[in-house]
Backbone as CSV, one residue per row, in Angstrom:
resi,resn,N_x,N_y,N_z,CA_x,CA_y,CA_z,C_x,C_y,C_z
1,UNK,-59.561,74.568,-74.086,-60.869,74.622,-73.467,-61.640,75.805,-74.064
2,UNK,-62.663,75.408,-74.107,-63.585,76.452,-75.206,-64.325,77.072,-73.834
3,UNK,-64.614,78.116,-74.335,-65.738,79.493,-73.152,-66.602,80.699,-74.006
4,UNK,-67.044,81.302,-73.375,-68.329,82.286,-73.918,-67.363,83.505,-73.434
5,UNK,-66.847,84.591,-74.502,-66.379,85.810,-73.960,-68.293,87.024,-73.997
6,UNK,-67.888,87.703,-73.228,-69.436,88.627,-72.846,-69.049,89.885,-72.518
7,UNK,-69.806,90.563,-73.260,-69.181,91.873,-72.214,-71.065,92.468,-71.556
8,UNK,-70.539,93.039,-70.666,-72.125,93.258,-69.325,-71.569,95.423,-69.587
9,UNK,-72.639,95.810,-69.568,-72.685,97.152,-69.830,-73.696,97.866,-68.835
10,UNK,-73.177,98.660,-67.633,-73.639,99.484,-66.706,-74.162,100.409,-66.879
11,UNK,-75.408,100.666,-66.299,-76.237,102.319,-66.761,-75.326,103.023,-66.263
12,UNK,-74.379,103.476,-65.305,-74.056,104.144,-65.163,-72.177,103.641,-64.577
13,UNK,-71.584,104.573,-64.413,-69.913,104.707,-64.364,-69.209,104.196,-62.924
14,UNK,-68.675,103.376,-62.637,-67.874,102.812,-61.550,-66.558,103.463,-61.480
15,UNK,-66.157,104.625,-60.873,-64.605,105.570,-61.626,-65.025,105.852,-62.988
16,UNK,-64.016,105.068,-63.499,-64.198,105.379,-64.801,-64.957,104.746,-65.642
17,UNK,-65.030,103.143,-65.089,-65.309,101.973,-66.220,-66.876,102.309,-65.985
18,UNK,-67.131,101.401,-67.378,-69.027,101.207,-67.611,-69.267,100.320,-67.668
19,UNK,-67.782,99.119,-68.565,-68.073,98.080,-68.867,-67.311,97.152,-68.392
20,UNK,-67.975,95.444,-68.429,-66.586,94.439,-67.971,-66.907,93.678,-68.722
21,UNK,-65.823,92.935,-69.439,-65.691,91.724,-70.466,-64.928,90.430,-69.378
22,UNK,-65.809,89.501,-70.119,-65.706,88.413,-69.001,-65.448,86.909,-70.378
23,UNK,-64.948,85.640,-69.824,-64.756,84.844,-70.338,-65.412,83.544,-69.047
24,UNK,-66.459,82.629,-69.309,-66.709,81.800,-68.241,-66.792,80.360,-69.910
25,UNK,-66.597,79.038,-68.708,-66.871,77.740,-69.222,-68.270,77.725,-69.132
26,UNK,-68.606,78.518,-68.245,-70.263,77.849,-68.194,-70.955,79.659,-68.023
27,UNK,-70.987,80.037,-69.205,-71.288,81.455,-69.461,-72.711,82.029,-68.596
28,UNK,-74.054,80.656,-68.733,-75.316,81.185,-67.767,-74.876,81.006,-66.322
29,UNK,-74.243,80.090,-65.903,-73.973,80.148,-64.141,-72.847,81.464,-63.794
30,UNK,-71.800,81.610,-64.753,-71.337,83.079,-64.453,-71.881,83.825,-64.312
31,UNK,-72.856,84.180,-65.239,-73.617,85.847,-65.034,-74.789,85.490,-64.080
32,UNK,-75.243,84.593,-63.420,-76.100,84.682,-62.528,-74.941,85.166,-61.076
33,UNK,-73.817,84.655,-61.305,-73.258,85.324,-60.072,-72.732,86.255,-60.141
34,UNK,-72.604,86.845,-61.307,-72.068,88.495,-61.439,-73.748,89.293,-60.789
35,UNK,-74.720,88.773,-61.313,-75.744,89.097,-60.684,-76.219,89.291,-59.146
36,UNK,-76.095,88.043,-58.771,-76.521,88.023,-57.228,-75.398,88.361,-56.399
37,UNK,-73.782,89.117,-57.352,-72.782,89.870,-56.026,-71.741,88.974,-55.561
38,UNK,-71.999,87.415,-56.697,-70.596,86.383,-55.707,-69.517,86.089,-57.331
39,UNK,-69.858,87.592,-58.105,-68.908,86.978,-58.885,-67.859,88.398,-58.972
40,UNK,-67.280,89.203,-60.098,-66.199,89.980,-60.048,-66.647,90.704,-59.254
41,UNK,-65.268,91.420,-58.785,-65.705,92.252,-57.452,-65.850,93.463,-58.148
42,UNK,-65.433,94.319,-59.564,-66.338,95.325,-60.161,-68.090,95.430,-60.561
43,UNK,-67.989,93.920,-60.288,-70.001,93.366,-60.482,-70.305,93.884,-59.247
44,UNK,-69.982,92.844,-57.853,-70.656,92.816,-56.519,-70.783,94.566,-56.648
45,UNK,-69.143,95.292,-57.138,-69.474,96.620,-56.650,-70.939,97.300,-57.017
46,UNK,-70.846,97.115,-58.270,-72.279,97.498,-59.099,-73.609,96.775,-58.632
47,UNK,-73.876,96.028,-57.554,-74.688,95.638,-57.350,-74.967,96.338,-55.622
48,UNK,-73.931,96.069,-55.578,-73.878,97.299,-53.832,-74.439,98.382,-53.861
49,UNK,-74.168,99.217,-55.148,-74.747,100.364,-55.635,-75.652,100.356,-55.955
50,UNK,-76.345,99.191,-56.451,-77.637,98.859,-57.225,-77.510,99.442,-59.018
51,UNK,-76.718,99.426,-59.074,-75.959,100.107,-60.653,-76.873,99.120,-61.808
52,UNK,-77.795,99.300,-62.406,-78.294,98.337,-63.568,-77.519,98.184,-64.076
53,UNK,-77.301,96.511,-64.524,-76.396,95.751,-65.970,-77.102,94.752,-66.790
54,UNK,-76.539,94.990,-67.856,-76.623,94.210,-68.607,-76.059,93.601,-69.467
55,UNK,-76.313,91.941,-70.094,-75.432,91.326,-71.076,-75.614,92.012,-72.274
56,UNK,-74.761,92.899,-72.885,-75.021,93.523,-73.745,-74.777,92.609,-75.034
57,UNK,-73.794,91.541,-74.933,-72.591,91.198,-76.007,-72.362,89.839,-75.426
58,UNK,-72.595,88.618,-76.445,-72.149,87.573,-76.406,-71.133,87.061,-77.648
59,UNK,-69.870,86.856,-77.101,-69.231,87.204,-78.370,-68.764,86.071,-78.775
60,UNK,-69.638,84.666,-78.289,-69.560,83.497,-78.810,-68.277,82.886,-78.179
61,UNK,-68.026,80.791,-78.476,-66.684,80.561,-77.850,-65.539,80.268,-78.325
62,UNK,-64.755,81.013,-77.527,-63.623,80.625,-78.187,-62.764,80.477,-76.714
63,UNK,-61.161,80.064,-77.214,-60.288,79.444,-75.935,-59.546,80.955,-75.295
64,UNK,-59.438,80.268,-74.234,-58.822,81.089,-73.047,-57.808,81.988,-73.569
65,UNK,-56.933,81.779,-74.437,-56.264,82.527,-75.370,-56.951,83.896,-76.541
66,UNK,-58.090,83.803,-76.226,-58.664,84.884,-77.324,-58.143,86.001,-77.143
C-alpha cells in the first residue's frame, strides 16, 4: 500500500521535539486532522497550546515499510 510520508515543523518546542514525521493513505484528510486536534496526540498537544505548524516536507509515496 502506497502513502505520503510528511514531516509538520513547530514554531516552537513540545519537551524536546519540534518536529513529527507522519505517513497517511490519504495525506490531505490526515493533516486536516492533525490540524483541527483529532489526529496525533503530539499535534492535538500543539494545538492546545496553540503552537504554529507547518507542512514543511512532503516526501512523496512510498509503502508502509519506508
Amino acid at each position: 500500500m502506497k502513502g505520503t510520508v510528511y514531516l509538520i515543523h513547530l514554531e516552537s518546542k513540545i519537551a524536546h521535539a519540534q518536529h513529527y514525521i507522519g505517513w497517511a493513505k490519504f495525506y490531505i484528510q490526515r493533516v486536516r486532522h492533525h490540524r483541527n486536534g483529532t489526529g496525533a496526540k503530539f499535534l492535538a498537544e500543539a494545538v492546545r497550546r496553540e503552537i504554529n505548524a507547518r507542512c514543511c516536507q512532503n516526501l512523496g509515496k512510498h509503502g508502509r515499510k519506508f
